[in-house]
N, C-alpha and C positions, 0 to 999 in steps of 0.2 A: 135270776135263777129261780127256776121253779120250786125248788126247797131247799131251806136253807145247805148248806154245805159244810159240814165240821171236817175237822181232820179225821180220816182213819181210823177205826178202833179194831178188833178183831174180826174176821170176814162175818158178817151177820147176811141177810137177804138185805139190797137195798134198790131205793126208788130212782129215779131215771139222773138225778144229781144229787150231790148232796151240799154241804153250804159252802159258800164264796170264802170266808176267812177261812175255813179249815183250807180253805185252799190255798191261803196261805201257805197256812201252814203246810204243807209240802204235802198234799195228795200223797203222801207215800205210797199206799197200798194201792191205788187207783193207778199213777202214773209205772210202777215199775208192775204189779200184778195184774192188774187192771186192765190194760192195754188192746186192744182192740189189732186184730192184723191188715198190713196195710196192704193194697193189692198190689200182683207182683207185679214188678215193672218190665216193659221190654226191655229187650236186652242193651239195644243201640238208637233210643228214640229219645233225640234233645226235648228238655224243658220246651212249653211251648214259650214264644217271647214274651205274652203276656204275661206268665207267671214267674218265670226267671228274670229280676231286675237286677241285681246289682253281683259284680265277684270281688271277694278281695282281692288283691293283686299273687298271682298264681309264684307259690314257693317247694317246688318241688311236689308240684301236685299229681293224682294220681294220673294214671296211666288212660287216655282217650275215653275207651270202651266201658271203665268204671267211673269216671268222671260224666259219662251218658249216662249211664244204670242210675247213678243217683241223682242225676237232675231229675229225671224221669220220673222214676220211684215219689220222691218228693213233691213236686208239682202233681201225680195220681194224689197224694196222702190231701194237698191243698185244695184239691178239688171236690173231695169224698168228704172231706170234713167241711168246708167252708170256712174255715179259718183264713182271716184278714191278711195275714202273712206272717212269713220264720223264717229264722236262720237259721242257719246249721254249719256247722264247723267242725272237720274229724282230720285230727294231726296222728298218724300212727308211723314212727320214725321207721325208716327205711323201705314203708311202702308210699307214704305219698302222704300231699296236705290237701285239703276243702273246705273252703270258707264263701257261704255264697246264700241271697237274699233271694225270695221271692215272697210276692204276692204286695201287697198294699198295708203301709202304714200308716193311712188316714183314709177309714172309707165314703168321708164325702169330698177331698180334696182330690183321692186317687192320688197319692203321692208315695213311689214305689217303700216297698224294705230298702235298708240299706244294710250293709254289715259293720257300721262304724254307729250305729245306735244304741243310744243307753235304752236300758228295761230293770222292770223292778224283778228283781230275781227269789221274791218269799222265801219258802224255809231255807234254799241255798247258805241264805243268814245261818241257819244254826252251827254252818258248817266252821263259818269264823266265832262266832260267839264261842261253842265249845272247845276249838282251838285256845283261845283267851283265858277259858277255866285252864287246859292243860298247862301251859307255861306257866301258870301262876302253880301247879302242882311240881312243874320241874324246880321250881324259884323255892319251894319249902313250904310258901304261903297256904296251899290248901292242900288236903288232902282227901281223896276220893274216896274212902272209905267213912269220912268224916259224918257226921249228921248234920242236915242242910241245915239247920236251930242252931248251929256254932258261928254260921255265918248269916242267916239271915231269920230276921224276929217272922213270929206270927203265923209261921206254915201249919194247920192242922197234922198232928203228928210227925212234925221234923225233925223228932228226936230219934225216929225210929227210920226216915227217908235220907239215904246217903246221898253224896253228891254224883258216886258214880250211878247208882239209878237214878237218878234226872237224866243226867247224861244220855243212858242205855236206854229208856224212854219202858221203867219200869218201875215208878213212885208209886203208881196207884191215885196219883191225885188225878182227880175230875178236869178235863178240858176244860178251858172257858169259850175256845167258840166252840161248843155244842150248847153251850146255855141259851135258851131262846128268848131271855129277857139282854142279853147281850146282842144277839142278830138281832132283834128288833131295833137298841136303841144304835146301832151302826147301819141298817139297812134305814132308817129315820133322817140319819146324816152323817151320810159318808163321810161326809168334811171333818167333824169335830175332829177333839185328840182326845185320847185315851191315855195314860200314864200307866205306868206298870202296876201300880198298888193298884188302880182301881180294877184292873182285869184280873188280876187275880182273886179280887173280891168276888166278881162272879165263879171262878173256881171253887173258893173259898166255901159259897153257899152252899154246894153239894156235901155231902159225906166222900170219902174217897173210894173209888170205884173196887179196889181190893187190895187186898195187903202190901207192901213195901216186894218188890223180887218175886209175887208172886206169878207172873204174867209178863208180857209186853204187848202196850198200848202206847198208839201214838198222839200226845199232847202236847199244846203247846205251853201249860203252866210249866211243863218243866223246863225246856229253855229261857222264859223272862225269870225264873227263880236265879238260873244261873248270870241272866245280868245282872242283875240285883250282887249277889253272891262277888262277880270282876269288881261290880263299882266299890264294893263296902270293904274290900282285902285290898283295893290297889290304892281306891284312892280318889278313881278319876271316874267321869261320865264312860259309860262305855264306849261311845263312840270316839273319844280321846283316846282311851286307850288300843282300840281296834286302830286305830291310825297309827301310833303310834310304834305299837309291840308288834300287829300283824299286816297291816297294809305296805306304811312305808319301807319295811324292811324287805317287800317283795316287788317294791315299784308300782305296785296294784294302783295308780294314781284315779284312776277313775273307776272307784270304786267305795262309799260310802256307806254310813249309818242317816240318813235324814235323823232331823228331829222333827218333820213335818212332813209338808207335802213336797216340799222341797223335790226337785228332777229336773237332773242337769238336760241342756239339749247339744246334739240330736237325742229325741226321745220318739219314738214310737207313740200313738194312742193306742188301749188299753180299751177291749170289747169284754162287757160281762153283761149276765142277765140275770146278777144278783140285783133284784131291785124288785117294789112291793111288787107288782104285777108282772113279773118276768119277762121282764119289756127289755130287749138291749139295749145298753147303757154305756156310754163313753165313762171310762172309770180313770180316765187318766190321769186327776187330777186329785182324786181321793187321799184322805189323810191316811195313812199305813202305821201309824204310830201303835194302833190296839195290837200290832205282829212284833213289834219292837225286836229284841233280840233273838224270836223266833220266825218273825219276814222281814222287817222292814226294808232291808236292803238295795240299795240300785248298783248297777255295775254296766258293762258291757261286754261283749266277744272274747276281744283279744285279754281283759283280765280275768277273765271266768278259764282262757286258756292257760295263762300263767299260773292260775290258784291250783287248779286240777291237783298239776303232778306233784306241787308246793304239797299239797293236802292228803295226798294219797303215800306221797314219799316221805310225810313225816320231817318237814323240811326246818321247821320251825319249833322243833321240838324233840326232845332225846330220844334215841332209838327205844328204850325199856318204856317211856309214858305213850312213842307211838305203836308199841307191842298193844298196852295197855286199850288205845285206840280202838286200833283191829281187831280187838278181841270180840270175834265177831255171834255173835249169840240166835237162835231160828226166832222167830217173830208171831209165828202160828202162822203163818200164810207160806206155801209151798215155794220155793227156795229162796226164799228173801230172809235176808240176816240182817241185823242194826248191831254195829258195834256203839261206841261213845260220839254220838252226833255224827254218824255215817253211817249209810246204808250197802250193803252188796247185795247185787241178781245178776247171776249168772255170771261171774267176773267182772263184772261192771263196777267200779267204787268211788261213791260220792255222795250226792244229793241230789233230791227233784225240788220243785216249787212252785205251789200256787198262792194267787192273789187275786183277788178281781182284776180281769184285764190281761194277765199275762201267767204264763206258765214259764218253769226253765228247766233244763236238765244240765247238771255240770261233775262229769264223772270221768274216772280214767281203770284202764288194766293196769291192773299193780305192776313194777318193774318197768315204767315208763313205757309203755306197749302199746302207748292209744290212747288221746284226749278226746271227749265227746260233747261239745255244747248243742244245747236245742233251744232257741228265743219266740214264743210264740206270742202275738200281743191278742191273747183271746184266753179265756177258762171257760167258751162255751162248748163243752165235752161233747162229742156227738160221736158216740160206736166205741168211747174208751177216751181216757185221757188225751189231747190234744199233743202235745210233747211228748206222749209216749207213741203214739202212732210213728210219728217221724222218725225216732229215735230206734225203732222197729224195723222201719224201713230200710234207713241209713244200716244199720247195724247187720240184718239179712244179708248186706249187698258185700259189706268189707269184712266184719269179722262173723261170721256163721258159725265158728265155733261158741259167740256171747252175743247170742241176741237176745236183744230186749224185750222182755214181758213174756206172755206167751200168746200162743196162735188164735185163742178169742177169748172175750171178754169174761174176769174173772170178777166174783162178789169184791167189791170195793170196801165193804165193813163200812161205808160211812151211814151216820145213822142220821136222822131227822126229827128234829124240836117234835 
């Protein structure tokens, strides 16, 4: 990557990327505002074969003429961007299903996408991590208005930082990938591991960027405060617990916390050009541990389609705390809203995510109206977020009344060491 990349903050002017972990941390503003338009597709022109490799097996899928538009559509987006290859998945009940790979998941083996491939899916995590605070607020154990210093030591003013601004992504505390002494010692070696105490050390080192509720900015101190926060009230590693409380109970089987590098296979490679001389980089094998409960996550397709409506529907959690959820709040970026570890545009409701290597998108229309997966194994952004493009396209074609992003490129707010 040409300059570093942090997460999101308030639209500022920015430079042509911005850092790899924030892309972790879930491009927010880049991938849902950000968005780049993708050219329009003809109306009845199949994928070409070399870019369409693989379909899931066809379950009431749409109808000929739309099932063209978006091969179409998508293979233009694969082409215009250069991205190694994506999936895409869009389940909207009573109009039709699509689940289908193109383009290459190893670009020196050429070895197509498939749609049965694990990928790491970045801030997606936060969407289960803050799931995990909620139950533990439905159970008694925490409470949202609490001060984060009740539940975890050493936050610069966490007496005055409730757990529901972490959540709402409105603490005031300083990111830690936007520290440049952090991208460096990660862009030095991607391999090591990072542990939660010590990345927020690098947060730690700033002052805080502005008062507790003053604003909303997107960081990811605020989600590893809140693993911190599940492990020290339940009990357990977070990752026990996420298996436990929120995976198993929705059959999510292939769907994990690593504590490493750990990636189950089938797995996708993973193209960034976060690296010293912005040279592209097989990132596939990188330790994700620094994203912890704010990326680290792997999953696949079909579980990112189960989580959706799980997540959107409040499935795992009492109707009044996913009131609480939804309560969806403006952002400062034009019609983008963050409720408690979820974001809405446009009727859109979920999460985006980056990480070197791979982007995701995993969102649904409220009242079960439409699930949206986007699997891209690349964060080399070229005209707009790489998953947002697709996800632009896809969405142009079936829901026009919610499409994604807007029609070109908007200030991304990410800022540069």
């Amino acid at each position: 990557m040409r300059t570093p990349r942090p997460t999101p903050r308030a639209p500022r002017a920015r430079t042509r990327r911005a850092s790899a972990p924030a892309a972790c941390a879930a491009a927010l503003l880049l991938a849902l505002a950000g968005t780049a338009a993708a050219p329009a597709a003809p109306a009845a022109a199949p994928a070409p074969a070399a870019l369409l490799t693989t379909a899931a097996p066809a379950r009431d899928a749409f109808d000929p003429a739309t099932v063209q538009r978006l091969d179409a559509a998508i293979a233009a987006v694969l082409k215009k961007t250069g991205a190694p290859g994506v999936t895409v998945g869009l389940w909207i009940p009573g109009r039709g299903a699509y689940a289908k790979a193109f383009g290459v998941s190893d670009t020196r083996t050429r070895a197509p996408m498939k749609t049965d491939m694990y990928t790491r899916i970045g801030s997606v995590t936060k969407t289960f991590a803050v799931t995990a605070v909620l139950q533990l607020v439905d159970r008694g154990r925490v409470r949202l208005d609490d001060p984060v210093s009740k539940y975890v030591d050493g936050v610069p003013g966490g007496g005055n930082i409730t757990v529901r601004q972490l959540a709402g992504m409105r603490s005031g505390l300083y990111n830690y990938t936007d520290d440049p002494k952090f991208l460096d010692a990660l862009r030095a070696d991607p391999h090591r591991s990072f542990t939660p105490r010590e990345v927020l050390g690098y947060a730690f080192a700033h002052p805080p960027d502005f008062a507790p509720d003053a604003k909303w900015q997107y960081s990811n101190t605020n989600t590893v405060l809140l693993g911190l926060l599940v492990e020290k009230v339940s009990g357990q590693p977070l990752a026990g617990y996420l298996r436990e409380h929120v995976l198993d109970p929705l059959k999510l089987s292939a769907t994990a916390l690593p504590s490493g590098s750990e990636f189950p296979e089938p797995h996708s490679r993973g193209y960034t050009d976060f690296s010293p001389d912005g040279a592209v980089t097989d990132a596939t094998d990188w330790n994700p541990s620094w994203g912890w409960a704010a990326g680290a996550m792997t999953s696949d397709l079909e579980d990112l389609r189960a989580w959706v409506p799980a997540l959107v529907g409040g499935k795992l959690l009492s109707p009044a705390t996913q009131a609480q959820r939804l309560r969806l709040r403006p952002t400062g970026v034009s019609d983008v809203s963050y409720g408690l570890g979820i974001a809405e545009f446009d009727g859109w409701v979920g999460h985006n995510g980056e990480l070197p290597g791979y982007e995701t998108i995993a969102v649904g229309l409220p009242g079960n109206k439409g699930t949206l997966v986007v699997l891209v194994n690349s964060d080399i952004d070229r005209g707009g977020s790489l998953s947002g493009q697709f996800a632009r396209a896809v969405t142009k074609i079936v829901t026009p009344a919610h499409v994604w992003g807007p029609p070109t490129p908007a200030p991304s707010g990410r800022s540069t060491p």
